[in-house]
mmCIF file of the C-alpha atoms, coordinates in Angstrom:
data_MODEL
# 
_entry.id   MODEL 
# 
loop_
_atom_site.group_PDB 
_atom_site.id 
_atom_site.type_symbol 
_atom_site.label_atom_id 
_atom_site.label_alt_id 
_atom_site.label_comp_id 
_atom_site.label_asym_id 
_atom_site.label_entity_id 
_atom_site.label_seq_id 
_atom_site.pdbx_PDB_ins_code 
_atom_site.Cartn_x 
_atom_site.Cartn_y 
_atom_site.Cartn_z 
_atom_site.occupancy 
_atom_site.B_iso_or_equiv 
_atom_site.pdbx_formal_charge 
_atom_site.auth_seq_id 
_atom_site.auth_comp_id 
_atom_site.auth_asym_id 
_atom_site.auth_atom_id 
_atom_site.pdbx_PDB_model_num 
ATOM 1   C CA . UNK A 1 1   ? 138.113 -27.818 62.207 1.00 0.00 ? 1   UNK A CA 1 
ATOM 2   C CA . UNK A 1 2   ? 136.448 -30.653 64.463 1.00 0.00 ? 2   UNK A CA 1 
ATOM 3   C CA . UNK A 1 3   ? 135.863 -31.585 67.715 1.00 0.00 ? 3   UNK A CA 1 
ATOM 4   C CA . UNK A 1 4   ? 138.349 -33.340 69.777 1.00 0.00 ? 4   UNK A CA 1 
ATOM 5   C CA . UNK A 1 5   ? 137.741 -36.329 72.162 1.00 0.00 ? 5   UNK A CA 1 
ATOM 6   C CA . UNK A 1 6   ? 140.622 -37.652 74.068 1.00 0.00 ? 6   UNK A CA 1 
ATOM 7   C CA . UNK A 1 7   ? 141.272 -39.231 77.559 1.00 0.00 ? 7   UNK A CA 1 
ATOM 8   C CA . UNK A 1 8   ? 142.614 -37.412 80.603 1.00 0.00 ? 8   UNK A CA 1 
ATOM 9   C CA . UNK A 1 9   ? 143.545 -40.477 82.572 1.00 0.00 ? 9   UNK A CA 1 
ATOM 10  C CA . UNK A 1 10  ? 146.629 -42.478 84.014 1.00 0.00 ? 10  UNK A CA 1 
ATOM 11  C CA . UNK A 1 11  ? 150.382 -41.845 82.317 1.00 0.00 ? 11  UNK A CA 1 
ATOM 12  C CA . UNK A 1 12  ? 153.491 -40.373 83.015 1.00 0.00 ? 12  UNK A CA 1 
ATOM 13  C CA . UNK A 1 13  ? 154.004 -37.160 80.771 1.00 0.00 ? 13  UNK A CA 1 
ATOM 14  C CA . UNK A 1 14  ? 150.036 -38.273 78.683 1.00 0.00 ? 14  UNK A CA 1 
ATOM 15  C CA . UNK A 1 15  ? 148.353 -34.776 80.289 1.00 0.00 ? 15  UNK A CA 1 
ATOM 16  C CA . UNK A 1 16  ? 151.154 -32.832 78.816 1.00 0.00 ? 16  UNK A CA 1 
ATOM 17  C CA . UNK A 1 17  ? 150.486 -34.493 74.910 1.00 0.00 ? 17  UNK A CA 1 
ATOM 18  C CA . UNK A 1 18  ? 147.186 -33.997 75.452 1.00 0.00 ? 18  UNK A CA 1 
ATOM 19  C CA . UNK A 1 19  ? 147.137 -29.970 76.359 1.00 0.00 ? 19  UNK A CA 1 
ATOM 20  C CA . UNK A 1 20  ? 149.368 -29.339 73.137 1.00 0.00 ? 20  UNK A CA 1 
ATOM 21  C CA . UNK A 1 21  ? 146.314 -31.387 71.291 1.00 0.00 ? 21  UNK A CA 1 
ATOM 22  C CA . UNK A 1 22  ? 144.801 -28.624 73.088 1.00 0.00 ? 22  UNK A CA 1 
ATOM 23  C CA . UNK A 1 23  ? 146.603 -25.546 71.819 1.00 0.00 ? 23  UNK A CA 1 
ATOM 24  C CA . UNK A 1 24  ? 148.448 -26.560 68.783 1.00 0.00 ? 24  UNK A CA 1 
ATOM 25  C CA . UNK A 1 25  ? 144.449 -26.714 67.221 1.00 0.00 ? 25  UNK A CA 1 
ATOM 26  C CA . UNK A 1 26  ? 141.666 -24.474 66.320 1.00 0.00 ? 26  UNK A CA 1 
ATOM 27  C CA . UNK A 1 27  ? 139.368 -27.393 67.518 1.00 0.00 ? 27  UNK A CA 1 
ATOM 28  C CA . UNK A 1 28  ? 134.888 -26.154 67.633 1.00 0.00 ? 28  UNK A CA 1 
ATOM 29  C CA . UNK A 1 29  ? 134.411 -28.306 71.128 1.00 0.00 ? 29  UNK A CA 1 
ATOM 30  C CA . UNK A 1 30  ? 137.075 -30.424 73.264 1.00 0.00 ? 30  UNK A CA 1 
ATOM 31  C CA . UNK A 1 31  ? 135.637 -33.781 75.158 1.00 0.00 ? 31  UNK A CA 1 
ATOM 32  C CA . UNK A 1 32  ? 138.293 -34.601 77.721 1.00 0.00 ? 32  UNK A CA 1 
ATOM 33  C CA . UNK A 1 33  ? 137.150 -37.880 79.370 1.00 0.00 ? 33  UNK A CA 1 
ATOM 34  C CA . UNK A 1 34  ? 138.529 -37.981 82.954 1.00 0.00 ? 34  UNK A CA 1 
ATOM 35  C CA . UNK A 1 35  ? 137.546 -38.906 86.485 1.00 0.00 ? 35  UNK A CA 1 
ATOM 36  C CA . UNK A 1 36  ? 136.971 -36.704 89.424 1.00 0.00 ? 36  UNK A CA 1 
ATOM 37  C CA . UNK A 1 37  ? 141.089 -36.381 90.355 1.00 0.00 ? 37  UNK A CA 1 
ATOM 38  C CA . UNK A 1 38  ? 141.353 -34.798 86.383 1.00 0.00 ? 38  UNK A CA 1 
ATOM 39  C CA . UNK A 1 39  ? 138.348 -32.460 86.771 1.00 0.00 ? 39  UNK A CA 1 
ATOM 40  C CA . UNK A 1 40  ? 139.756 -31.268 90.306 1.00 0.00 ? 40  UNK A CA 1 
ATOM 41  C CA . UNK A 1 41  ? 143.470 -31.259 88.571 1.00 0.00 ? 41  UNK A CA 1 
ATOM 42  C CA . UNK A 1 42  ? 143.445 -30.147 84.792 1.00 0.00 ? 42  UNK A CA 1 
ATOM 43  C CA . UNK A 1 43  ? 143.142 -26.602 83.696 1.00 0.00 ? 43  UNK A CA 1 
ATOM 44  C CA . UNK A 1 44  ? 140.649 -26.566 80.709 1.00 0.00 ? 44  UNK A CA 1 
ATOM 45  C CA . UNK A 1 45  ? 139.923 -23.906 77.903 1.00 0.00 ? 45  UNK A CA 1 
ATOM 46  C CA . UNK A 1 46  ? 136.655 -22.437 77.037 1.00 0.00 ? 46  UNK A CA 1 
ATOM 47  C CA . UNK A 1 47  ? 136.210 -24.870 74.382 1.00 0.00 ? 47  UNK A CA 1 
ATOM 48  C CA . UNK A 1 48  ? 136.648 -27.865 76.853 1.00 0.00 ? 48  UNK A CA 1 
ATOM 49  C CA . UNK A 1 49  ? 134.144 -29.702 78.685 1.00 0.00 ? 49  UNK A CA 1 
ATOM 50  C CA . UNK A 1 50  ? 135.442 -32.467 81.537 1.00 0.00 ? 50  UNK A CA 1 
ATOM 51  C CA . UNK A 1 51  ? 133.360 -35.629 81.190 1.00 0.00 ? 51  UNK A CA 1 
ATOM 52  C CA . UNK A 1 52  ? 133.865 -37.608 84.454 1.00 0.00 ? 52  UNK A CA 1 
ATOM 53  C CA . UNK A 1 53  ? 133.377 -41.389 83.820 1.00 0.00 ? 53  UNK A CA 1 
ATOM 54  C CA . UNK A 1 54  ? 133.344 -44.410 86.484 1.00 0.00 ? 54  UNK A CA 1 
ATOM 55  C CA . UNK A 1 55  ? 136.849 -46.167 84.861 1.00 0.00 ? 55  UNK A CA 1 
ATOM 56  C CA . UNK A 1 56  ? 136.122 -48.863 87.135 1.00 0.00 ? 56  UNK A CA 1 
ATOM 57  C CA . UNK A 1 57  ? 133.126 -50.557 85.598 1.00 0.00 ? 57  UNK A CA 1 
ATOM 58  C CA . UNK A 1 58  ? 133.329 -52.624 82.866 1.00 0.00 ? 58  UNK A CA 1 
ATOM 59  C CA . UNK A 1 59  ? 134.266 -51.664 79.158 1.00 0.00 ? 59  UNK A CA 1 
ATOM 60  C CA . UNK A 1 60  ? 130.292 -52.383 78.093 1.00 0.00 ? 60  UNK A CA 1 
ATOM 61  C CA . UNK A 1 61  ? 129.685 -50.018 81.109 1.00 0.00 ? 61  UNK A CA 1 
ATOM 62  C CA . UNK A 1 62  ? 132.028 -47.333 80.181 1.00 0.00 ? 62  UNK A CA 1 
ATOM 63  C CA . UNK A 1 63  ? 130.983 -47.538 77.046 1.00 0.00 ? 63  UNK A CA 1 
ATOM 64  C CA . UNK A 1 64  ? 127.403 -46.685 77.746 1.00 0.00 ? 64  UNK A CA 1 
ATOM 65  C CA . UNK A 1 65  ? 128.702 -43.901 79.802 1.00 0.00 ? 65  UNK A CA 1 
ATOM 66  C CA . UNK A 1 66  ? 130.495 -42.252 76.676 1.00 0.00 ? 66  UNK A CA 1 
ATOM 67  C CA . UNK A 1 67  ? 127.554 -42.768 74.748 1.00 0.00 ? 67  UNK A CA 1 
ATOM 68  C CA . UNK A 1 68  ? 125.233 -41.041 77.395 1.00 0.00 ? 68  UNK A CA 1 
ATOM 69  C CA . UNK A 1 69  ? 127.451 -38.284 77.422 1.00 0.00 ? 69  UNK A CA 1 
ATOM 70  C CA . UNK A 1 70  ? 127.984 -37.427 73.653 1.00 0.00 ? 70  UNK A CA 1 
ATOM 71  C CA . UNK A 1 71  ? 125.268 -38.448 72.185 1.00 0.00 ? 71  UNK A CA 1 
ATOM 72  C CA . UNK A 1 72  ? 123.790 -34.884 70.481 1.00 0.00 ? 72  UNK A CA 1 
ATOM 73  C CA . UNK A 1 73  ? 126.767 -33.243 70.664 1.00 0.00 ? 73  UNK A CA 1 
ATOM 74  C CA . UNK A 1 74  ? 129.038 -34.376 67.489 1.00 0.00 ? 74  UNK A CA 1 
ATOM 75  C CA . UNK A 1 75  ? 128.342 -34.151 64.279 1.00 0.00 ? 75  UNK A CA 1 
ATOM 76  C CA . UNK A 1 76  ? 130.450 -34.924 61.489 1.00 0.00 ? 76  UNK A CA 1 
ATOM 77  C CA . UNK A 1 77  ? 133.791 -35.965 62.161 1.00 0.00 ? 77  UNK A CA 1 
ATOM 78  C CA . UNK A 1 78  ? 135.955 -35.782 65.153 1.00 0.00 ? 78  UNK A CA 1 
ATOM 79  C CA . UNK A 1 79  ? 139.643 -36.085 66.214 1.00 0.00 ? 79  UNK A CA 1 
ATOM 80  C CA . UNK A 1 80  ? 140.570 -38.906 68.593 1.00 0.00 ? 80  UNK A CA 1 
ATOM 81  C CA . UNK A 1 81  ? 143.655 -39.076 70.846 1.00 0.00 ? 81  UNK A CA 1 
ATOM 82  C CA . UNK A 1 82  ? 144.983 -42.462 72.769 1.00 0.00 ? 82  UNK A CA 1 
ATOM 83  C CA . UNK A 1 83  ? 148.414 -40.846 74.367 1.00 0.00 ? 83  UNK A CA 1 
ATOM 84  C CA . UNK A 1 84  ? 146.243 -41.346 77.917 1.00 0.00 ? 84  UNK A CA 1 
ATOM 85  C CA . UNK A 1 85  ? 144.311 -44.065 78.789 1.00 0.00 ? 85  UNK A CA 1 
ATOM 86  C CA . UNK A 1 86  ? 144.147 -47.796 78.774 1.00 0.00 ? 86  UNK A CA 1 
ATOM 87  C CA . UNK A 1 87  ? 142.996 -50.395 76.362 1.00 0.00 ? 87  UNK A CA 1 
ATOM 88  C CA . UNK A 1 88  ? 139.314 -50.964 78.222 1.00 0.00 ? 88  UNK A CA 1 
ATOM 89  C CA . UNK A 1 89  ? 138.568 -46.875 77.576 1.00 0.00 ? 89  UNK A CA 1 
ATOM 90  C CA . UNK A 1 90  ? 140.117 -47.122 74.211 1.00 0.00 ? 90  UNK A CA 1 
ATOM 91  C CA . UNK A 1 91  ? 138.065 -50.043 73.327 1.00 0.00 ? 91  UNK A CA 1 
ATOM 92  C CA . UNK A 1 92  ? 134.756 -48.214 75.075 1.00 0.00 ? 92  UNK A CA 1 
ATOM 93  C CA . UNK A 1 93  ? 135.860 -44.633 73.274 1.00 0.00 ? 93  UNK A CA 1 
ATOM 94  C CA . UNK A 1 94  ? 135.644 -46.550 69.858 1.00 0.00 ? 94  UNK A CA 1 
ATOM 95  C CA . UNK A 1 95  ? 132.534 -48.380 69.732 1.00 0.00 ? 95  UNK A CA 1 
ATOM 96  C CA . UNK A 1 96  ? 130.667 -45.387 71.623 1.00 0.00 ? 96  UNK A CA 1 
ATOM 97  C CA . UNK A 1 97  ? 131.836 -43.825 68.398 1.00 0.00 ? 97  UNK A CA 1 
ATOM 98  C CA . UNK A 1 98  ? 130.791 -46.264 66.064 1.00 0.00 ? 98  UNK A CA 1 
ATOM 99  C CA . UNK A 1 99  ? 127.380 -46.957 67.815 1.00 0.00 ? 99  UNK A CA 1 
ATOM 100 C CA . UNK A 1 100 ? 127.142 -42.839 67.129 1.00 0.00 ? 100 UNK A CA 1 
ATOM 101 C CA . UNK A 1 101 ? 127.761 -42.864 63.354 1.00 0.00 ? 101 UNK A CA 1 
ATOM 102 C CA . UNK A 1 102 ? 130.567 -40.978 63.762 1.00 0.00 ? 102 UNK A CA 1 
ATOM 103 C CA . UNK A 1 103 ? 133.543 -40.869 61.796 1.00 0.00 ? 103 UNK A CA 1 
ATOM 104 C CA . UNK A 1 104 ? 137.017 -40.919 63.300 1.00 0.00 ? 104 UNK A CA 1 
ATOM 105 C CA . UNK A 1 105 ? 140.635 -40.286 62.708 1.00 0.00 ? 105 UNK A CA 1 
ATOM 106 C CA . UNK A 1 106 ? 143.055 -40.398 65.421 1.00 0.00 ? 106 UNK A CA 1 
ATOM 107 C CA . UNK A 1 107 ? 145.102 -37.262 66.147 1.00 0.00 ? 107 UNK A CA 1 
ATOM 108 C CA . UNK A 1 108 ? 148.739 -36.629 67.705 1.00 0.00 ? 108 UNK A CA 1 
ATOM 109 C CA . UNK A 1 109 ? 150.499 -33.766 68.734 1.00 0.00 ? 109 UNK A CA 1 
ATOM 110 C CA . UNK A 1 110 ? 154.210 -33.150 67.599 1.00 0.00 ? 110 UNK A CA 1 
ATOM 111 C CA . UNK A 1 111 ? 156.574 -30.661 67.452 1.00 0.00 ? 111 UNK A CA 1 
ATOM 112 C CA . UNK A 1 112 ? 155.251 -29.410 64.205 1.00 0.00 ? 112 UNK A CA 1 
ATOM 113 C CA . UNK A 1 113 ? 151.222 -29.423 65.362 1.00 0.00 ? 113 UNK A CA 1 
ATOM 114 C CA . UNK A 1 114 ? 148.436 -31.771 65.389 1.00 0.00 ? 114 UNK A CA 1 
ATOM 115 C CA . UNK A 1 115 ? 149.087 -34.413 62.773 1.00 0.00 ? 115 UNK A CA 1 
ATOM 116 C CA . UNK A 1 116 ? 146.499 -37.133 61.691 1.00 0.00 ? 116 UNK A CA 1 
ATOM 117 C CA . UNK A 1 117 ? 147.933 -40.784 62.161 1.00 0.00 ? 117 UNK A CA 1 
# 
């Protein structure tokens, strides 16, 4: 398959979506992007690695941050998930990604598995 990227923030009910991204996929790596209360808080797989970002800085900040943090670890193409997060980490995710040369398609979970949107 490919790797998955996907925020662990701020959402009623967005932690759950996000874990059956988790386990409804046979993904190689998982980036969960987070801040210190989801690396204390969420329970990750083998496969997952908690990225703690400052959410508080600007989206040109963030975005740096993401870049920092992936660059030399994706390759190919990569599943992205939305369901938690706001607009300013969406926006940050997304042009880390393009600034990376990495392609994109953005990933749900639903009651039959991990479609592509």
């Amino acid at each position: 398959m490919v790797d998955l990227i996907a925020f662990l923030s701020t959402g009623k009910g967005t932690w759950g979506h996000v874990s059956g991204l988790i386990n409804k996929e046979k993904w190689d790596k998982i980036y969960l992007l987070t801040n210190e209360f989801g690396k204390e808080k969420f329970t990750a797989n083998e496969k997952t690695e908690l990225i703690v970002l400052n959410m508080n800085g600007s989206a040109e900040e963030l975005r740096d941050e993401i870049l920092k943090n992936l660059k030399d670890k994706l390759s190919g193409e990569v599943g992205v998930n939305f369901i938690s997060g706001g607009g300013k980490e969406h926006m940050a995710l997304v042009s880390a990604l393009i600034k990376l040369g990495v392609g994109f398609r953005f990933v749900v979970s639903g009651e039959e598995g991990v479609k592509e949107l």
